[in-house]
C-alpha positions as CSV (number, residue, x, y, z in Angstrom):
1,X,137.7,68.6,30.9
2,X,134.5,68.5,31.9
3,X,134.1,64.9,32.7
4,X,137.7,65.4,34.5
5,X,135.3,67.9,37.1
6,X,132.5,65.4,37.3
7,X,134.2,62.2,38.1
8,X,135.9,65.4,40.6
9,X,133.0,66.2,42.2
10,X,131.5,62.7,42.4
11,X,134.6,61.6,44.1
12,X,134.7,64.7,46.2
13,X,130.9,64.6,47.8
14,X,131.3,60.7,48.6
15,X,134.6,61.5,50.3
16,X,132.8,64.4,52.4
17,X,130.0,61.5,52.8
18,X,132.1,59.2,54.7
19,X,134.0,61.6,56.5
20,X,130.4,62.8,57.5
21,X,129.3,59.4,58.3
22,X,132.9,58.6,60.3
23,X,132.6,61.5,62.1
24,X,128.6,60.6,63.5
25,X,130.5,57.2,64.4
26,X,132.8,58.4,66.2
27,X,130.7,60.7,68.3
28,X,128.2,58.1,69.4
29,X,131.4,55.3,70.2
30,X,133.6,57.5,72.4
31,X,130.0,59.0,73.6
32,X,131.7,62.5,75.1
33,X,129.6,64.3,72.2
34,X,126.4,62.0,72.7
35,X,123.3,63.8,74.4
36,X,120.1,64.8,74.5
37,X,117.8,67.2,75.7
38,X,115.8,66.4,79.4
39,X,111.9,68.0,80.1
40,X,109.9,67.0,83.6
41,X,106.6,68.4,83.1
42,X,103.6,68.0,85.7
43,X,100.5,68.0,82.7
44,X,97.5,68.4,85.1
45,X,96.0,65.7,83.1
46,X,96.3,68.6,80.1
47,X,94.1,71.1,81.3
48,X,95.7,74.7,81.4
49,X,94.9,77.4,83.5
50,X,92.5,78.9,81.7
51,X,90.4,75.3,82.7
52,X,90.8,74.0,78.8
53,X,91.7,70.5,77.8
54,X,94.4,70.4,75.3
55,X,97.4,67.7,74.5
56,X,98.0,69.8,71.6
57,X,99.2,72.9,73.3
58,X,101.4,70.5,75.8
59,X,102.7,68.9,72.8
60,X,103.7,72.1,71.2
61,X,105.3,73.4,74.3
62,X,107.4,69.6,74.2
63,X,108.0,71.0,70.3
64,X,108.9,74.1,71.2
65,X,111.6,73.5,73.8
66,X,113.2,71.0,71.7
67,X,113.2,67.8,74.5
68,X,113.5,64.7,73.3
69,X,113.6,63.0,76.3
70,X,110.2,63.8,78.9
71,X,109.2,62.9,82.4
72,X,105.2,63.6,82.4
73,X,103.2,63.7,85.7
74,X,99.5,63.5,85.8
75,X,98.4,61.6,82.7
76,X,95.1,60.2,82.2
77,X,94.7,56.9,80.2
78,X,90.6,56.3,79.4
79,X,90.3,57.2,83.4
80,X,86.8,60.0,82.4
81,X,85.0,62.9,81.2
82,X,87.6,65.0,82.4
83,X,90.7,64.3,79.4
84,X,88.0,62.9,77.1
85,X,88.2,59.3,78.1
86,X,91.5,59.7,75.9
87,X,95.0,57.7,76.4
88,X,97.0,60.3,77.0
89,X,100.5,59.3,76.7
90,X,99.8,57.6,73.5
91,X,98.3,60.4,72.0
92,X,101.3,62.9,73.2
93,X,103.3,60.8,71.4
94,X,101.4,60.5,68.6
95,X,101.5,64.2,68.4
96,X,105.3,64.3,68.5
97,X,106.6,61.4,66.7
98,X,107.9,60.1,69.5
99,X,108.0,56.5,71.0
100,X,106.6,56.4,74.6
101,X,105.9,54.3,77.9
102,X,102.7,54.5,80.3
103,X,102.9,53.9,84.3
104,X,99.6,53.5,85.7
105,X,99.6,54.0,89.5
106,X,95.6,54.4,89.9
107,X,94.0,51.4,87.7
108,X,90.2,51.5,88.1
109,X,87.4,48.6,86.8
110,X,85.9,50.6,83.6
111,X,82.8,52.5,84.4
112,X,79.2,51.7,83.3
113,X,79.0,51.5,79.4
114,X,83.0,51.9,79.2
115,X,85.3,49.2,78.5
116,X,88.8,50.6,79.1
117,X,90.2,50.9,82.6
118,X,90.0,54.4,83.6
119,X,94.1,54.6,84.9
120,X,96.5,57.7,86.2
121,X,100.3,58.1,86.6
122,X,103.2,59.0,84.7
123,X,104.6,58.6,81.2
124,X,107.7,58.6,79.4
125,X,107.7,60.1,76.1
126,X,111.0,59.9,73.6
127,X,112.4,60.9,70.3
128,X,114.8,58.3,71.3
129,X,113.9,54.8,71.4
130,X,112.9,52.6,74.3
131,X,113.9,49.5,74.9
132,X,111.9,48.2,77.5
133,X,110.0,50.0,80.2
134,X,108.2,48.8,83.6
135,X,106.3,50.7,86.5
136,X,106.9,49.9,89.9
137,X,104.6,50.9,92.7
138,X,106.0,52.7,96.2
139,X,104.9,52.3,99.4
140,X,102.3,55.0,99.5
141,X,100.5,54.0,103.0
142,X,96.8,54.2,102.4
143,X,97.5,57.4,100.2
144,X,97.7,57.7,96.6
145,X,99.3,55.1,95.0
146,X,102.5,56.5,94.3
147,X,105.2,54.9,91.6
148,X,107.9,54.7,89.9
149,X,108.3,54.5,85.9
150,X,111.6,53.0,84.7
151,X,112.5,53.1,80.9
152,X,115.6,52.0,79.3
153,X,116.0,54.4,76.5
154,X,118.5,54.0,73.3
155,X,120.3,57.4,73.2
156,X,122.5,57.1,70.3
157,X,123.7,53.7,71.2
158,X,123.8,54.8,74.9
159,X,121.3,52.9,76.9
160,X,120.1,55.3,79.9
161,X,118.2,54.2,82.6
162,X,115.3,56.8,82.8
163,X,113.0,57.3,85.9
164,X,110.1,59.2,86.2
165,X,108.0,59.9,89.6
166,X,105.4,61.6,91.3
167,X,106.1,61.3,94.7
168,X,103.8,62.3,97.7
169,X,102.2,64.7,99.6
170,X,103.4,64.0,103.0
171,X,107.4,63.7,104.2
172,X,107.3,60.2,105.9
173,X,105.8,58.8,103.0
174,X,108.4,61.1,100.2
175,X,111.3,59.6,102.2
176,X,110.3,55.9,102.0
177,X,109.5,56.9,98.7
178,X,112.9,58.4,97.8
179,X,114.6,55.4,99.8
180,X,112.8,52.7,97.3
181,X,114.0,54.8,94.3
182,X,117.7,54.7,95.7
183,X,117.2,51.2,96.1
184,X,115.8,50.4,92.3
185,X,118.6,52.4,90.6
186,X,121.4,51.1,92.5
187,X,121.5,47.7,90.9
188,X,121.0,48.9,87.4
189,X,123.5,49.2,84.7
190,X,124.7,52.3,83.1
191,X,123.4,56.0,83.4
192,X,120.5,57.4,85.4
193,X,118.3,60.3,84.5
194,X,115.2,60.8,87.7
195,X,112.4,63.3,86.2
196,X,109.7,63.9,88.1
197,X,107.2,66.3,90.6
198,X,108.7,65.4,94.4
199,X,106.3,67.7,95.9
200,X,109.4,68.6,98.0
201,X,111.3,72.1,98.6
202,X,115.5,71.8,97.7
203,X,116.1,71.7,101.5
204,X,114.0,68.8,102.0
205,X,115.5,65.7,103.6
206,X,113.9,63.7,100.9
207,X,116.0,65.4,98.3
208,X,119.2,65.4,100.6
209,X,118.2,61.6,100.5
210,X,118.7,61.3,97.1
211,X,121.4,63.6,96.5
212,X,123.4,61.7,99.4
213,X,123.2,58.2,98.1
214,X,126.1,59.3,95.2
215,X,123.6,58.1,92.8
216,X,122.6,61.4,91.3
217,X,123.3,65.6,91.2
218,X,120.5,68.0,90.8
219,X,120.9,69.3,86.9
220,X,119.7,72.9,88.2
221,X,122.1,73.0,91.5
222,X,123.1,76.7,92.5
223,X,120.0,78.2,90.2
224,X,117.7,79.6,93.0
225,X,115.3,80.8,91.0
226,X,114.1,78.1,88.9
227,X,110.9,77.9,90.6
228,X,108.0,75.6,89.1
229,X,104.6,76.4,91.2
230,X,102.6,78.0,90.7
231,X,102.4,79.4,87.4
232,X,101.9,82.9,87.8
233,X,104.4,84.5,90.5
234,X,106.2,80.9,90.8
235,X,107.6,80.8,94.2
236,X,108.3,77.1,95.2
237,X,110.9,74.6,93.5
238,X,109.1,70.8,93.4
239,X,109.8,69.5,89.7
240,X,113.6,68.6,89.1
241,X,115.9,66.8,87.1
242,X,118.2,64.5,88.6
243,X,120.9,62.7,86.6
244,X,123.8,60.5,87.6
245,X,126.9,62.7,88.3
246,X,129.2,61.8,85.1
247,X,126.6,63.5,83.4
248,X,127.5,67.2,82.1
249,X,124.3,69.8,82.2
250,X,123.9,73.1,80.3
251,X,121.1,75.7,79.2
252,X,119.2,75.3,82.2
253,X,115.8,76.3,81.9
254,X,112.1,77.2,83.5
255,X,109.7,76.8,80.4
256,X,106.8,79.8,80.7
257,X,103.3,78.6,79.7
258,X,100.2,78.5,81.3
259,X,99.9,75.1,79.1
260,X,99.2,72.9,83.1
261,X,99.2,74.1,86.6
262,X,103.4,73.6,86.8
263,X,106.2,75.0,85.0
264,X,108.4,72.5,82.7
265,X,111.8,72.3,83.1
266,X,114.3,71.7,80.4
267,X,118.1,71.0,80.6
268,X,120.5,69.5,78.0
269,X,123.0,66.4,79.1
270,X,125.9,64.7,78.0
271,X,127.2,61.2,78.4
272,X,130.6,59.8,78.3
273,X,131.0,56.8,77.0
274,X,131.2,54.7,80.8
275,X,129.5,55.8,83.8
């Protein structure tokens, strides 16, 4: 009898183990069920309000929120004494497990007894992992260098295109900005996710420009509130989330922490399986 029971339960747990494993198959093949979770987080190059360095306490505040997918602004790579002469992105990622990309938009000759290049821009950092990645410069008009960091990321056998920018500081130069991104992701293949700081209200015409093109919906459309700068007494919406519209979006949120000079936001997605 009680061999009877064993050879039971033996057949019993691998019948749950390929039901189990069927089941996992089937979500990421009809891809209704496959998603992830979204952050766009302005770092300040790390440094917190209180004026202290510390990828750590970013990290933990990625951790914490549980995104697997992130959009960083203002990331060092070797660039000075002010983030250690560190490479940021790598080092986030270290931190996290995760795989990650690097855009620099400022790339410097190394200083005097250095022999990296001192860079700045944006990175992509992501549980999930990417395929291939590339940075492409705006038009930034004698300002800033400005760009544009396109990854193609492996989300459970969905490949998303994601973007991540940090656009300008004056509205001529966000709208050619916004017109160039339009322009990139039109000609790609499959769905779109566009992190990033925009420095650029909800009203703007730059986000208008964006939103008009049928290329994406703003993940935190109708919540007023979700305000991003500054830190204490946030009053201004500038850092959003923008995903193609096929894409479903739920638990919303403004991440507290006084981790950089922005708020991160965090929102979960799903992807059917064609967009």
């Amino acid at each position: 009898m009680m061999k009877i029971r064993m050879i039971s339960l033996v057949f019993s747990l691998l019948f749950s183990s390929i039901c189990s494993y069927g089941a996992q198959a089937e979500d990421r093949g009809n891809g209704e069920k496959a998603g992830t979770t979204l952050m766009s987080y302005n770092i300040h190059h790390g440094v917190g309000l209180d004026g202290r360095l510390s990828l750590e306490r970013i990290a933990e505040v990625i951790r914490d929120s549980g995104a697997e997918i992130v959009g960083l602004q203002e990331v060092d790579r070797f660039f000075g004494i002010r983030s250690a002469f560190k490479d940021q992105a790598k080092e986030l990622a270290g931190l996290l497990g995760y795989h990650y990309a690097y855009g620099a938009n400022l790339d410097f000759d190394p200083a005097e007894g250095q022999t990296e290049r001192p860079q700045y821009g944006t990175a992509i950092v992501s549980k999930h992992p990417i395929i291939r990645s590339e940075n492409v410069l705006l038009s930034s008009f004698g300002k800033e260098q400005r760009g544009i960091l396109h990854a193609v990321v492996n989300v459970r056998g969905i490949h998303v295109n994601v973007y991540n920018t940090h656009l300008g500081l004056d509205v001529p130069g966000r709208m050619a900005q916004a017109q160039e991104i339009i322009d990139l992701v039109s000609v790609a293949e499959g769905p779109a996710l566009l992190l990033g700081d925009f420095n650029a209200e909800p009203g703007s015409g730059e986000l208008q420009l964006l939103l008009n093109s049928g290329l994406f919906v703003n993940g935190f459309q109708g919540m007023d509130d979700a305000y991003t700068f500054p830190v204490r007494n946030p009053s201004t919406i500038i850092d959003y989330i923008l995903t193609s519209p096929s894409l479903r979006h739920d638990n919303q949120r403004v991440i507290r922490t006084e981790a950089s000079d922005h708020l991160p936001i965090v929102t979960d997605v799903v992807f059917k399986r064609k967009d």
